[in-house]
Each structure stands twice: as C-alpha cells, then as structure tokens.
C-alpha positions in Angstrom: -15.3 -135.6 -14.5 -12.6 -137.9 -15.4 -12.7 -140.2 -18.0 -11.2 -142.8 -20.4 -11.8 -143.6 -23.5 -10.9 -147.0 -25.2 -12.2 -148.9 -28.0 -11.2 -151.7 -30.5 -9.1 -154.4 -27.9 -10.2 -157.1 -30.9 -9.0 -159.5 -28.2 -8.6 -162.7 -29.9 -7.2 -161.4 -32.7 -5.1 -163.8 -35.2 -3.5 -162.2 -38.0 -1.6 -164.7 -40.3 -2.5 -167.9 -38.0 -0.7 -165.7 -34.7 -2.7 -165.2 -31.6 -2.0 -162.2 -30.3 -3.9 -163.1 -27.0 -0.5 -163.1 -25.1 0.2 -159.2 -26.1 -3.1 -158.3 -25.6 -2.4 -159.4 -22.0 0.3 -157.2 -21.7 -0.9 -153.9 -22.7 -4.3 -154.8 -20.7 -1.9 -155.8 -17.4 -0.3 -151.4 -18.5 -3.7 -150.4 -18.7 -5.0 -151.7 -15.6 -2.0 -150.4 -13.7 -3.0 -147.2 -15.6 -6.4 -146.8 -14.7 -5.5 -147.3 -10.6 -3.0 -144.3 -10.9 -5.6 -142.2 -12.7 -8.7 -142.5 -10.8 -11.2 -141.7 -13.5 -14.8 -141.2 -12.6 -15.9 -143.6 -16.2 -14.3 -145.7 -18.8 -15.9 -145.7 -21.8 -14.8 -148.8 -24.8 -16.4 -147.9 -27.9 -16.8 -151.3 -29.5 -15.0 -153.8 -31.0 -13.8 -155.2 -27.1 -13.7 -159.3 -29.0 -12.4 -159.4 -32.9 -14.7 -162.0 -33.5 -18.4 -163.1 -32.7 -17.3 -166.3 -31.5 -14.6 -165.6 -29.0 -13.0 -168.9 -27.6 -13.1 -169.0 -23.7 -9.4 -167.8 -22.8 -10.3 -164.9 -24.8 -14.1 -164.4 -23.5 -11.9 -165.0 -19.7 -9.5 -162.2 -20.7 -12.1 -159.4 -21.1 -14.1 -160.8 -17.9 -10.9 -160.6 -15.8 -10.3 -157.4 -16.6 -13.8 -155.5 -17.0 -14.1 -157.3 -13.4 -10.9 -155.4 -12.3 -12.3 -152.3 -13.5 -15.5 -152.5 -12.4 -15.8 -154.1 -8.9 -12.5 -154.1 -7.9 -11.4 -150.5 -8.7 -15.3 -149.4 -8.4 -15.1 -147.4 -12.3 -18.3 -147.0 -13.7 -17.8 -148.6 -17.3 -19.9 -148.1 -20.7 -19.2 -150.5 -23.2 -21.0 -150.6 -27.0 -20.9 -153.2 -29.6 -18.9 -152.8 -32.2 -19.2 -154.7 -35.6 -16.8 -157.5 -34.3 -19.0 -157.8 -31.3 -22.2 -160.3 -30.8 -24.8 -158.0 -29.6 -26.3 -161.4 -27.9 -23.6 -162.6 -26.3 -22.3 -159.1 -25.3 -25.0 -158.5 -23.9 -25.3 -161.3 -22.0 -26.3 -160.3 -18.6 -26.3 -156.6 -19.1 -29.4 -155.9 -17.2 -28.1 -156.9 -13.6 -24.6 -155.8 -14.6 -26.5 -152.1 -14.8 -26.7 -152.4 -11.0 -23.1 -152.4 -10.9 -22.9 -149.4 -13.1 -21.5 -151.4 -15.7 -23.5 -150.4 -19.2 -23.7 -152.7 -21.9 -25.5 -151.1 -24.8 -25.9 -153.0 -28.0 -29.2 -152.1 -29.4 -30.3 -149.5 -31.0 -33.1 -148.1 -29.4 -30.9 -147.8 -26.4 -30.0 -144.5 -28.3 -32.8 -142.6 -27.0 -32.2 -143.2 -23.5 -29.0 -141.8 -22.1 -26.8 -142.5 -19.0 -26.2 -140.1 -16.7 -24.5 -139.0 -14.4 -25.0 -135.6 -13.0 -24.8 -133.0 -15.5 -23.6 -135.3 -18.3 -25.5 -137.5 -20.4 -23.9 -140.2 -22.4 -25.4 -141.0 -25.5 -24.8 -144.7 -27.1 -25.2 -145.6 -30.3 -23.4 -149.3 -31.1 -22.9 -150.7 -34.3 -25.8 -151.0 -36.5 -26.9 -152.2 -39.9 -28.8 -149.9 -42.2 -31.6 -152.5 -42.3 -32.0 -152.2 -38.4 -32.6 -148.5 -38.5 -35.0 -149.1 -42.1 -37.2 -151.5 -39.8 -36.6 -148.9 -36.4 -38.5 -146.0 -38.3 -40.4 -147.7 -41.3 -38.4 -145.9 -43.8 -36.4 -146.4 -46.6 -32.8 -145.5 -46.1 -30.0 -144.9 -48.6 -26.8 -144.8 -46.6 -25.2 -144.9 -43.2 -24.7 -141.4 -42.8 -28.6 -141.2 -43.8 -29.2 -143.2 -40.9 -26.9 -141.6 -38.7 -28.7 -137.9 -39.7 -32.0 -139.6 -39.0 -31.0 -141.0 -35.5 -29.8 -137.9 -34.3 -33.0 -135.4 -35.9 -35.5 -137.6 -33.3 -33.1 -137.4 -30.7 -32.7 -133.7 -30.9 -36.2 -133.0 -29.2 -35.2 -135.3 -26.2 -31.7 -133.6 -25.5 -31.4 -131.2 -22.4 -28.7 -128.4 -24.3 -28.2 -127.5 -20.8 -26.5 -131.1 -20.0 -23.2 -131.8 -21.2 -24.2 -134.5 -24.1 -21.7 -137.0 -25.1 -21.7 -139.0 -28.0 -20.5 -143.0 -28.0 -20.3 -144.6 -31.1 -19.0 -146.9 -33.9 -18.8 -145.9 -37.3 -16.2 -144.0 -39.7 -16.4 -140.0 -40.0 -15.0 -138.6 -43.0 -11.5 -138.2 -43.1 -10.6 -140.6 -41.0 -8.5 -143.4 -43.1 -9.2 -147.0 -42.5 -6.4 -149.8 -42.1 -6.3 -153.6 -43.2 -7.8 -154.7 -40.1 -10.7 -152.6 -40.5 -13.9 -154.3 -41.1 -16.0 -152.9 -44.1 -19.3 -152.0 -41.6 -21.5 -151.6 -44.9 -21.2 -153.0 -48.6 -22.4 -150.8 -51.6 -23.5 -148.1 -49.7 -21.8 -145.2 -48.3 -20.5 -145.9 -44.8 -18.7 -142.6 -43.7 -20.4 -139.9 -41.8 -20.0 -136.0 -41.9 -18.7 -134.5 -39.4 -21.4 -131.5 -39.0 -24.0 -134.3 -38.2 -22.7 -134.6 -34.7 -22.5 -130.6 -33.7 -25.5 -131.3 -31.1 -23.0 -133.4 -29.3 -20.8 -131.5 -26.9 -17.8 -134.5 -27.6 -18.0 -137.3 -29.6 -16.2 -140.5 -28.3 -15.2 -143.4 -31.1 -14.5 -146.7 -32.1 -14.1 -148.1 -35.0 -10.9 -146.6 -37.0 -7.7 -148.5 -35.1 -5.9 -145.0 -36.1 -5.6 -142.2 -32.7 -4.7 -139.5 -34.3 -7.4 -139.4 -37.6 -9.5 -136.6 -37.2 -9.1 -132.7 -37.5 -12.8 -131.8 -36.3 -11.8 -130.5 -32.4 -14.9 -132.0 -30.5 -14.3 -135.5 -32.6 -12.1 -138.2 -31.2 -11.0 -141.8 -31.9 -9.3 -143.5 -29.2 -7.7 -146.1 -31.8 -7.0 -149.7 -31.4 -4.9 -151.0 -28.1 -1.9 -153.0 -30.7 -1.2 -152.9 -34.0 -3.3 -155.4 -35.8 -2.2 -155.3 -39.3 0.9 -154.0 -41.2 -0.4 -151.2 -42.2 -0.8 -149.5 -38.5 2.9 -150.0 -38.4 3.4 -146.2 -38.0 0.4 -145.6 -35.7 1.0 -145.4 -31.7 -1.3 -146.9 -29.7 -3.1 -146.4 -26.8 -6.0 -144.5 -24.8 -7.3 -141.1 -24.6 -7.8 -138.9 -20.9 -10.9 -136.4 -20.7 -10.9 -134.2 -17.9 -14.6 -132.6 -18.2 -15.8 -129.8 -16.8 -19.3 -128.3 -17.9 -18.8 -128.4 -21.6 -15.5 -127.8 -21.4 -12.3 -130.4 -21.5 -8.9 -130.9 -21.7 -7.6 -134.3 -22.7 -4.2 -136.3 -23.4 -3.4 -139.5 -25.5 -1.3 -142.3 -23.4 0.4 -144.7 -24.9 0.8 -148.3 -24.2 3.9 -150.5 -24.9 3.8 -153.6 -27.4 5.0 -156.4 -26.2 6.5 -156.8 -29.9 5.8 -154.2 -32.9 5.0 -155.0 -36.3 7.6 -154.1 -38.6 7.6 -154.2 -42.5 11.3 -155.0 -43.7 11.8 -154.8 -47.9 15.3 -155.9 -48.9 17.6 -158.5 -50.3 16.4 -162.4 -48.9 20.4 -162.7 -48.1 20.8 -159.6 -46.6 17.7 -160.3 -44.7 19.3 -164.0 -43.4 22.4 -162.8 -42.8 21.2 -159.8 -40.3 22.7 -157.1 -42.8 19.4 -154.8 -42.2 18.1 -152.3 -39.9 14.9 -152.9 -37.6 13.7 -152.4 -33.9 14.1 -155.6 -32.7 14.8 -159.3 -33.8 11.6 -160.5 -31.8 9.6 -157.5 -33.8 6.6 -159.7 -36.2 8.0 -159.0 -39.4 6.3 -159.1 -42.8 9.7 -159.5 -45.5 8.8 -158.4 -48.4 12.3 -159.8 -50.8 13.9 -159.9 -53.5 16.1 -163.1 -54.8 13.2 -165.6 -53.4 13.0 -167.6 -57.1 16.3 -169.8 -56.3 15.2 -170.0 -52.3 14.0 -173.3 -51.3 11.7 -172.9 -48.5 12.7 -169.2 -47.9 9.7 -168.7 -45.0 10.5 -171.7 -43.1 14.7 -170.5 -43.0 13.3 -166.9 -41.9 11.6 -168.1 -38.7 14.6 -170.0 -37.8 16.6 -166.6 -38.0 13.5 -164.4 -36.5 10.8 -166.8 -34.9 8.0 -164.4 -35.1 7.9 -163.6 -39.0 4.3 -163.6 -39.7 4.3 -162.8 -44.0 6.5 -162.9 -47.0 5.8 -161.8 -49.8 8.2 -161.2 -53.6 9.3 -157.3 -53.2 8.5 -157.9 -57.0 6.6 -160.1 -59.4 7.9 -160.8 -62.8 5.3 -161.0 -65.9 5.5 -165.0 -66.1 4.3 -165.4 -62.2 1.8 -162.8 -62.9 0.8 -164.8 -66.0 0.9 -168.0 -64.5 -1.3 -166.5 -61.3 -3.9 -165.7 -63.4 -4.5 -169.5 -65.1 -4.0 -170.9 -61.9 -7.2 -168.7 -60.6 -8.8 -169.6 -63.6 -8.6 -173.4 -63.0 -10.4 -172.7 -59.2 -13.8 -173.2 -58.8 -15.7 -170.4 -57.5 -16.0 -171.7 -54.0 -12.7 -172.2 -54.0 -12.2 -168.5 -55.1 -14.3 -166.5 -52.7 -13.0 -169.5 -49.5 -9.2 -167.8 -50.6 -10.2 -164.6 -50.6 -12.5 -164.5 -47.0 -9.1 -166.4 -45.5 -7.4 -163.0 -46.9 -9.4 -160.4 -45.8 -10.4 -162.1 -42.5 -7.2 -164.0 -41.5 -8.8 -167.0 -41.0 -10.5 -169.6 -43.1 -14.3 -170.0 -43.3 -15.8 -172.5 -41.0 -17.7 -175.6 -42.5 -21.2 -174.0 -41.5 -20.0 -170.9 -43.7 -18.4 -173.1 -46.4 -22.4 -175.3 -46.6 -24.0 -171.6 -46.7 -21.7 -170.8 -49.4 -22.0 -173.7 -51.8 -25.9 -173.5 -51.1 -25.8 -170.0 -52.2 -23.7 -170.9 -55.2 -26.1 -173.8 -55.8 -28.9 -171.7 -56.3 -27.4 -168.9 -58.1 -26.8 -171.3 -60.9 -30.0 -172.7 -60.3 -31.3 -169.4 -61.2 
C-alpha cells in the first residue's frame, strides 16, 4: 500500500500582514502534479489543512479545488484530521456523504475508537483535542496531554486486531520534537508533549502538528512537516511530504520536497550594506526579515527597504542600546492592559484581534477588576 502523508498547509496563512495564499498555490499546483505520477493508494493530511478557524472564501476555494482533484478526479482515497487551526464544525461540514466518496473527515474524538480500513490496515484517528474533551469523554480527571493521550490509547488496546497493520493519525507534539514560531501552543499550563513509548501499539505513527520533517529519532514516528515555511525560524527546514510504501507491517518511505515559490531568509548586517546590495542571500525576491545596525539616523528605513527588495516582511535593530530598552519599558507602562495583551495576540498570532475578541476581552478585564 502506497501512501502520502501531509499535514499543516495552514492555507491562509498571513505572517506580518503577507498572504501567502499565492505560494501556497504553487507548492499545492507541485503536489498535485506529484500525486498523479505516484499513484498512491491514500493520502493522509494530519491537521492543520486552514491556519485559521475562519478561512475567507479564496482560501476555503483553494483547499476544495484541490481535495476535489485528489479525491474525484484522481480517485485517492483521502483521510483528513483537525488540527488545532482547524474548525471541527466547519471541517466537518459535510463529512458524512463525503465518506461515500472515501474521503474521511475525522474531527471528533470518539471517532478514535472506530478505525478505517482498508484491507489489512486500519487507520486510527485521533484530531486535535482539548484536555477538557477527553475529562468530559471518560468522566475523569486529567492532568496533562500525554495523560490523555495514555488514556486514549489503554481503552483502545482491547479493540485493536495486532494482526492488522494499525496506523496512527494524529496531532499533537512527541517529545523531542522542537516547535517553531508558527506553532500554536495546543495546551496552556499543562504539559502538552507526549512520550514516545505511548504509541508502541501503533505499527507507524503518522503526524501533524510540528512544521519541522525531520524532528524525530523514534523509527516508527514521523512528522510530515508543514508545506512552506511559515515563520523565520523554519528558515533552515525543507519542506515537503513523506512516501510510505507498506507492506504487512513493514515499510520503506522517502521525504519529497516541494519548491517555494520565494524562501524566507534572515539577513543581519549593516542598513547601508543592506541598501546598497553589498550582502549575500538566495534571491532578491526571497521575504526577508533585516535585522540592522545603523537604523537610529534612518528615516523611514522599512519603507526604503521594500523599494530595494519588495517583499521584506520585518525589521528589527540587530541591537538595542540601554536608553531604547529604558524608554520601551515606560512606554508599556503608560498602556492600558487591553492595550497590552491586543499587542501581544497581534505578535504571537500575526494578526490583530477582531472587535468580537477585543468586547470579550474588555468584559473579561471588566470583571476581573470587578472581582
């Protein structure tokens, strides 16, 4: 049995106010062409297919276009989880006549207990979940993800056919895989990463989740990582897909890359070496994020740099003296706290909080004071 394994498109991702909707069409046009040369038997995306649980409508066309390609056109059975980017509802949307197609959409939990099979192996899918989902699925109090994870798979074990070959899907962190900027936190104040023994009753364990390929040491473990680079700290991952060629509960498999449309380079330097070309770098249509010296005398230094390289997408001060560390801090101090936590969301999430958010914060706030 032949199959891929994808995860983490993110497709509407915007990272410093870019789109990168237009690349993503790119490596998805590669991957299509891809997927007609190899013939596989399944594709398998391991959640996180939209960045975002609203995805506007040329991105939700995008991922219909080409799952629709996949699945009808070509005629490749497709499994597809939720990842925490994901909507389960509007994911889902449709799922149960979409099964009649052999297109899986899994994006609740108790979907774990029933796999998909086909033949001799049986595809196990567990999509992202919240610790509070699996507390309310068994009644029980639960500590951690990994908890929850162990717990999953000790009810499962009775149900498993050992003779089968059993395949995990699933979205969450293993430990000792790294995580990247553009990596969503799945839990707060709990421990999120998940031991590798846990998932020995698994014959191969398929990921999403960690946009790095190449993350793992454990041999049965695998990530397929994220389709671009999506932050600047993937600068020195590839990218791509993985290829499993399965035969009883043995397989071989390859990594493929795809090819960027434009690659995100980091570039640290002089701001007049920078403007006047004097530096090394792929290419001058790369998204760069400058990170200069000499910027205190520069009069709108970000505006000159997209003149000289159109797609520059951050700048930051290679250093910062005492005084602007100084004067940072009183200017935080003069914010209100709304203000605060609005500047910090836009900088974790790359992109600002919309009004609903902003009245859920300030009600929040409201009563916290209240209290």
């Amino acid at each position: 049995m032949k199959i891929i394994h994808t995860a983490d498109w993110h497709l509407g991702k915007i990272l410093n106010g870019h789109s990168f909707l237009e690349d993503q069409k790119v490596v998805l046009k590669q991957f299509l062409d891809d997927v007609q040369q190899e013939k596989p038997n399944l594709i398998i995306i391991a959640g996180d297919i939209y960045d975002t649980s609203y995805p506007n409508k040329e991105t939700v066309t995008l991922m219909e276009e080409t799952i629709s390609k996949l699945n009808l056109q070509f005629n490749v059975p497709i499994i597809i989880i939720s990842g925490n980017h994901d909507s389960k509802r509007r994911l889902s949307y449709g799922a149960s006549w979409f099964m009649q197609n052999n297109l899986f959409i899994r994006t609740e939990l108790e979907d774990f207990f029933k796999p998909i099979q086909f033949n001799d192996f049986h595809f196990y899918t567990l999509p992202f979940f919240t610790i509070s989902e699996v507390k309310s699925f068994f009644s029980k109090e639960i500590g951690s993800y990994e908890e929850a994870v162990r717990l999953l798979i000790e009810h499962l074990k009775s149900q498993m056919d050992m003779s089968k070959t059993n395949v995990l899907i699933g979205h969450f962190t293993v430990y000792g895989a790294p995580k990247s900027d553009s990596e969503r936190e799945i839990t707060i104040g709990t421990i999120e990463s998940v031991e590798p023994s846990i998932l020995e009753e698994f014959d191969l364990v398929l990921l999403g989740h960690i946009h790095h390929p190449f993350t793992l040491s454990a041999d049965h473990i695998f990530y397929s990582g994220s389709i671009l680079q999506y932050s600047f700290s993937e600068t020195k991952q590839v990218k791509g897909y993985r290829i499993f060629n399965l035969k009883n509960k043995a397989y071989s498999q390859q990594f493929k890359m795809l090819e960027p449309r434009h690659e995100l380079e980091v570039i640290e330097g002089r701001y007049t070496d920078i403007i006047n070309g004097e530096f090394a770098r792929k290419s001058n249509d790369s998204y760069f994020h400058f990170k200069l010296m000499e910027l205190s005398q520069i009069t709108e230094p970000m505006q000159k740099l997209k003149q000289a390289y159109p797609n520059t997408l951050a700048l930051t001060p290679y250093a910062i003296d005492t005084q602007d560390s100084i004067q940072k801090v009183q200017n935080i101090k003069k914010l209100k706290t709304s203000e605060i936590v609005e500047d910090f969301y836009e900088k974790m999430m790359d992109t600002p909080l919309s009004n609903v958010q902003k009245s859920n914060l300030n009600q929040i706030l409201n009563d916290m004071e209240e209290n």
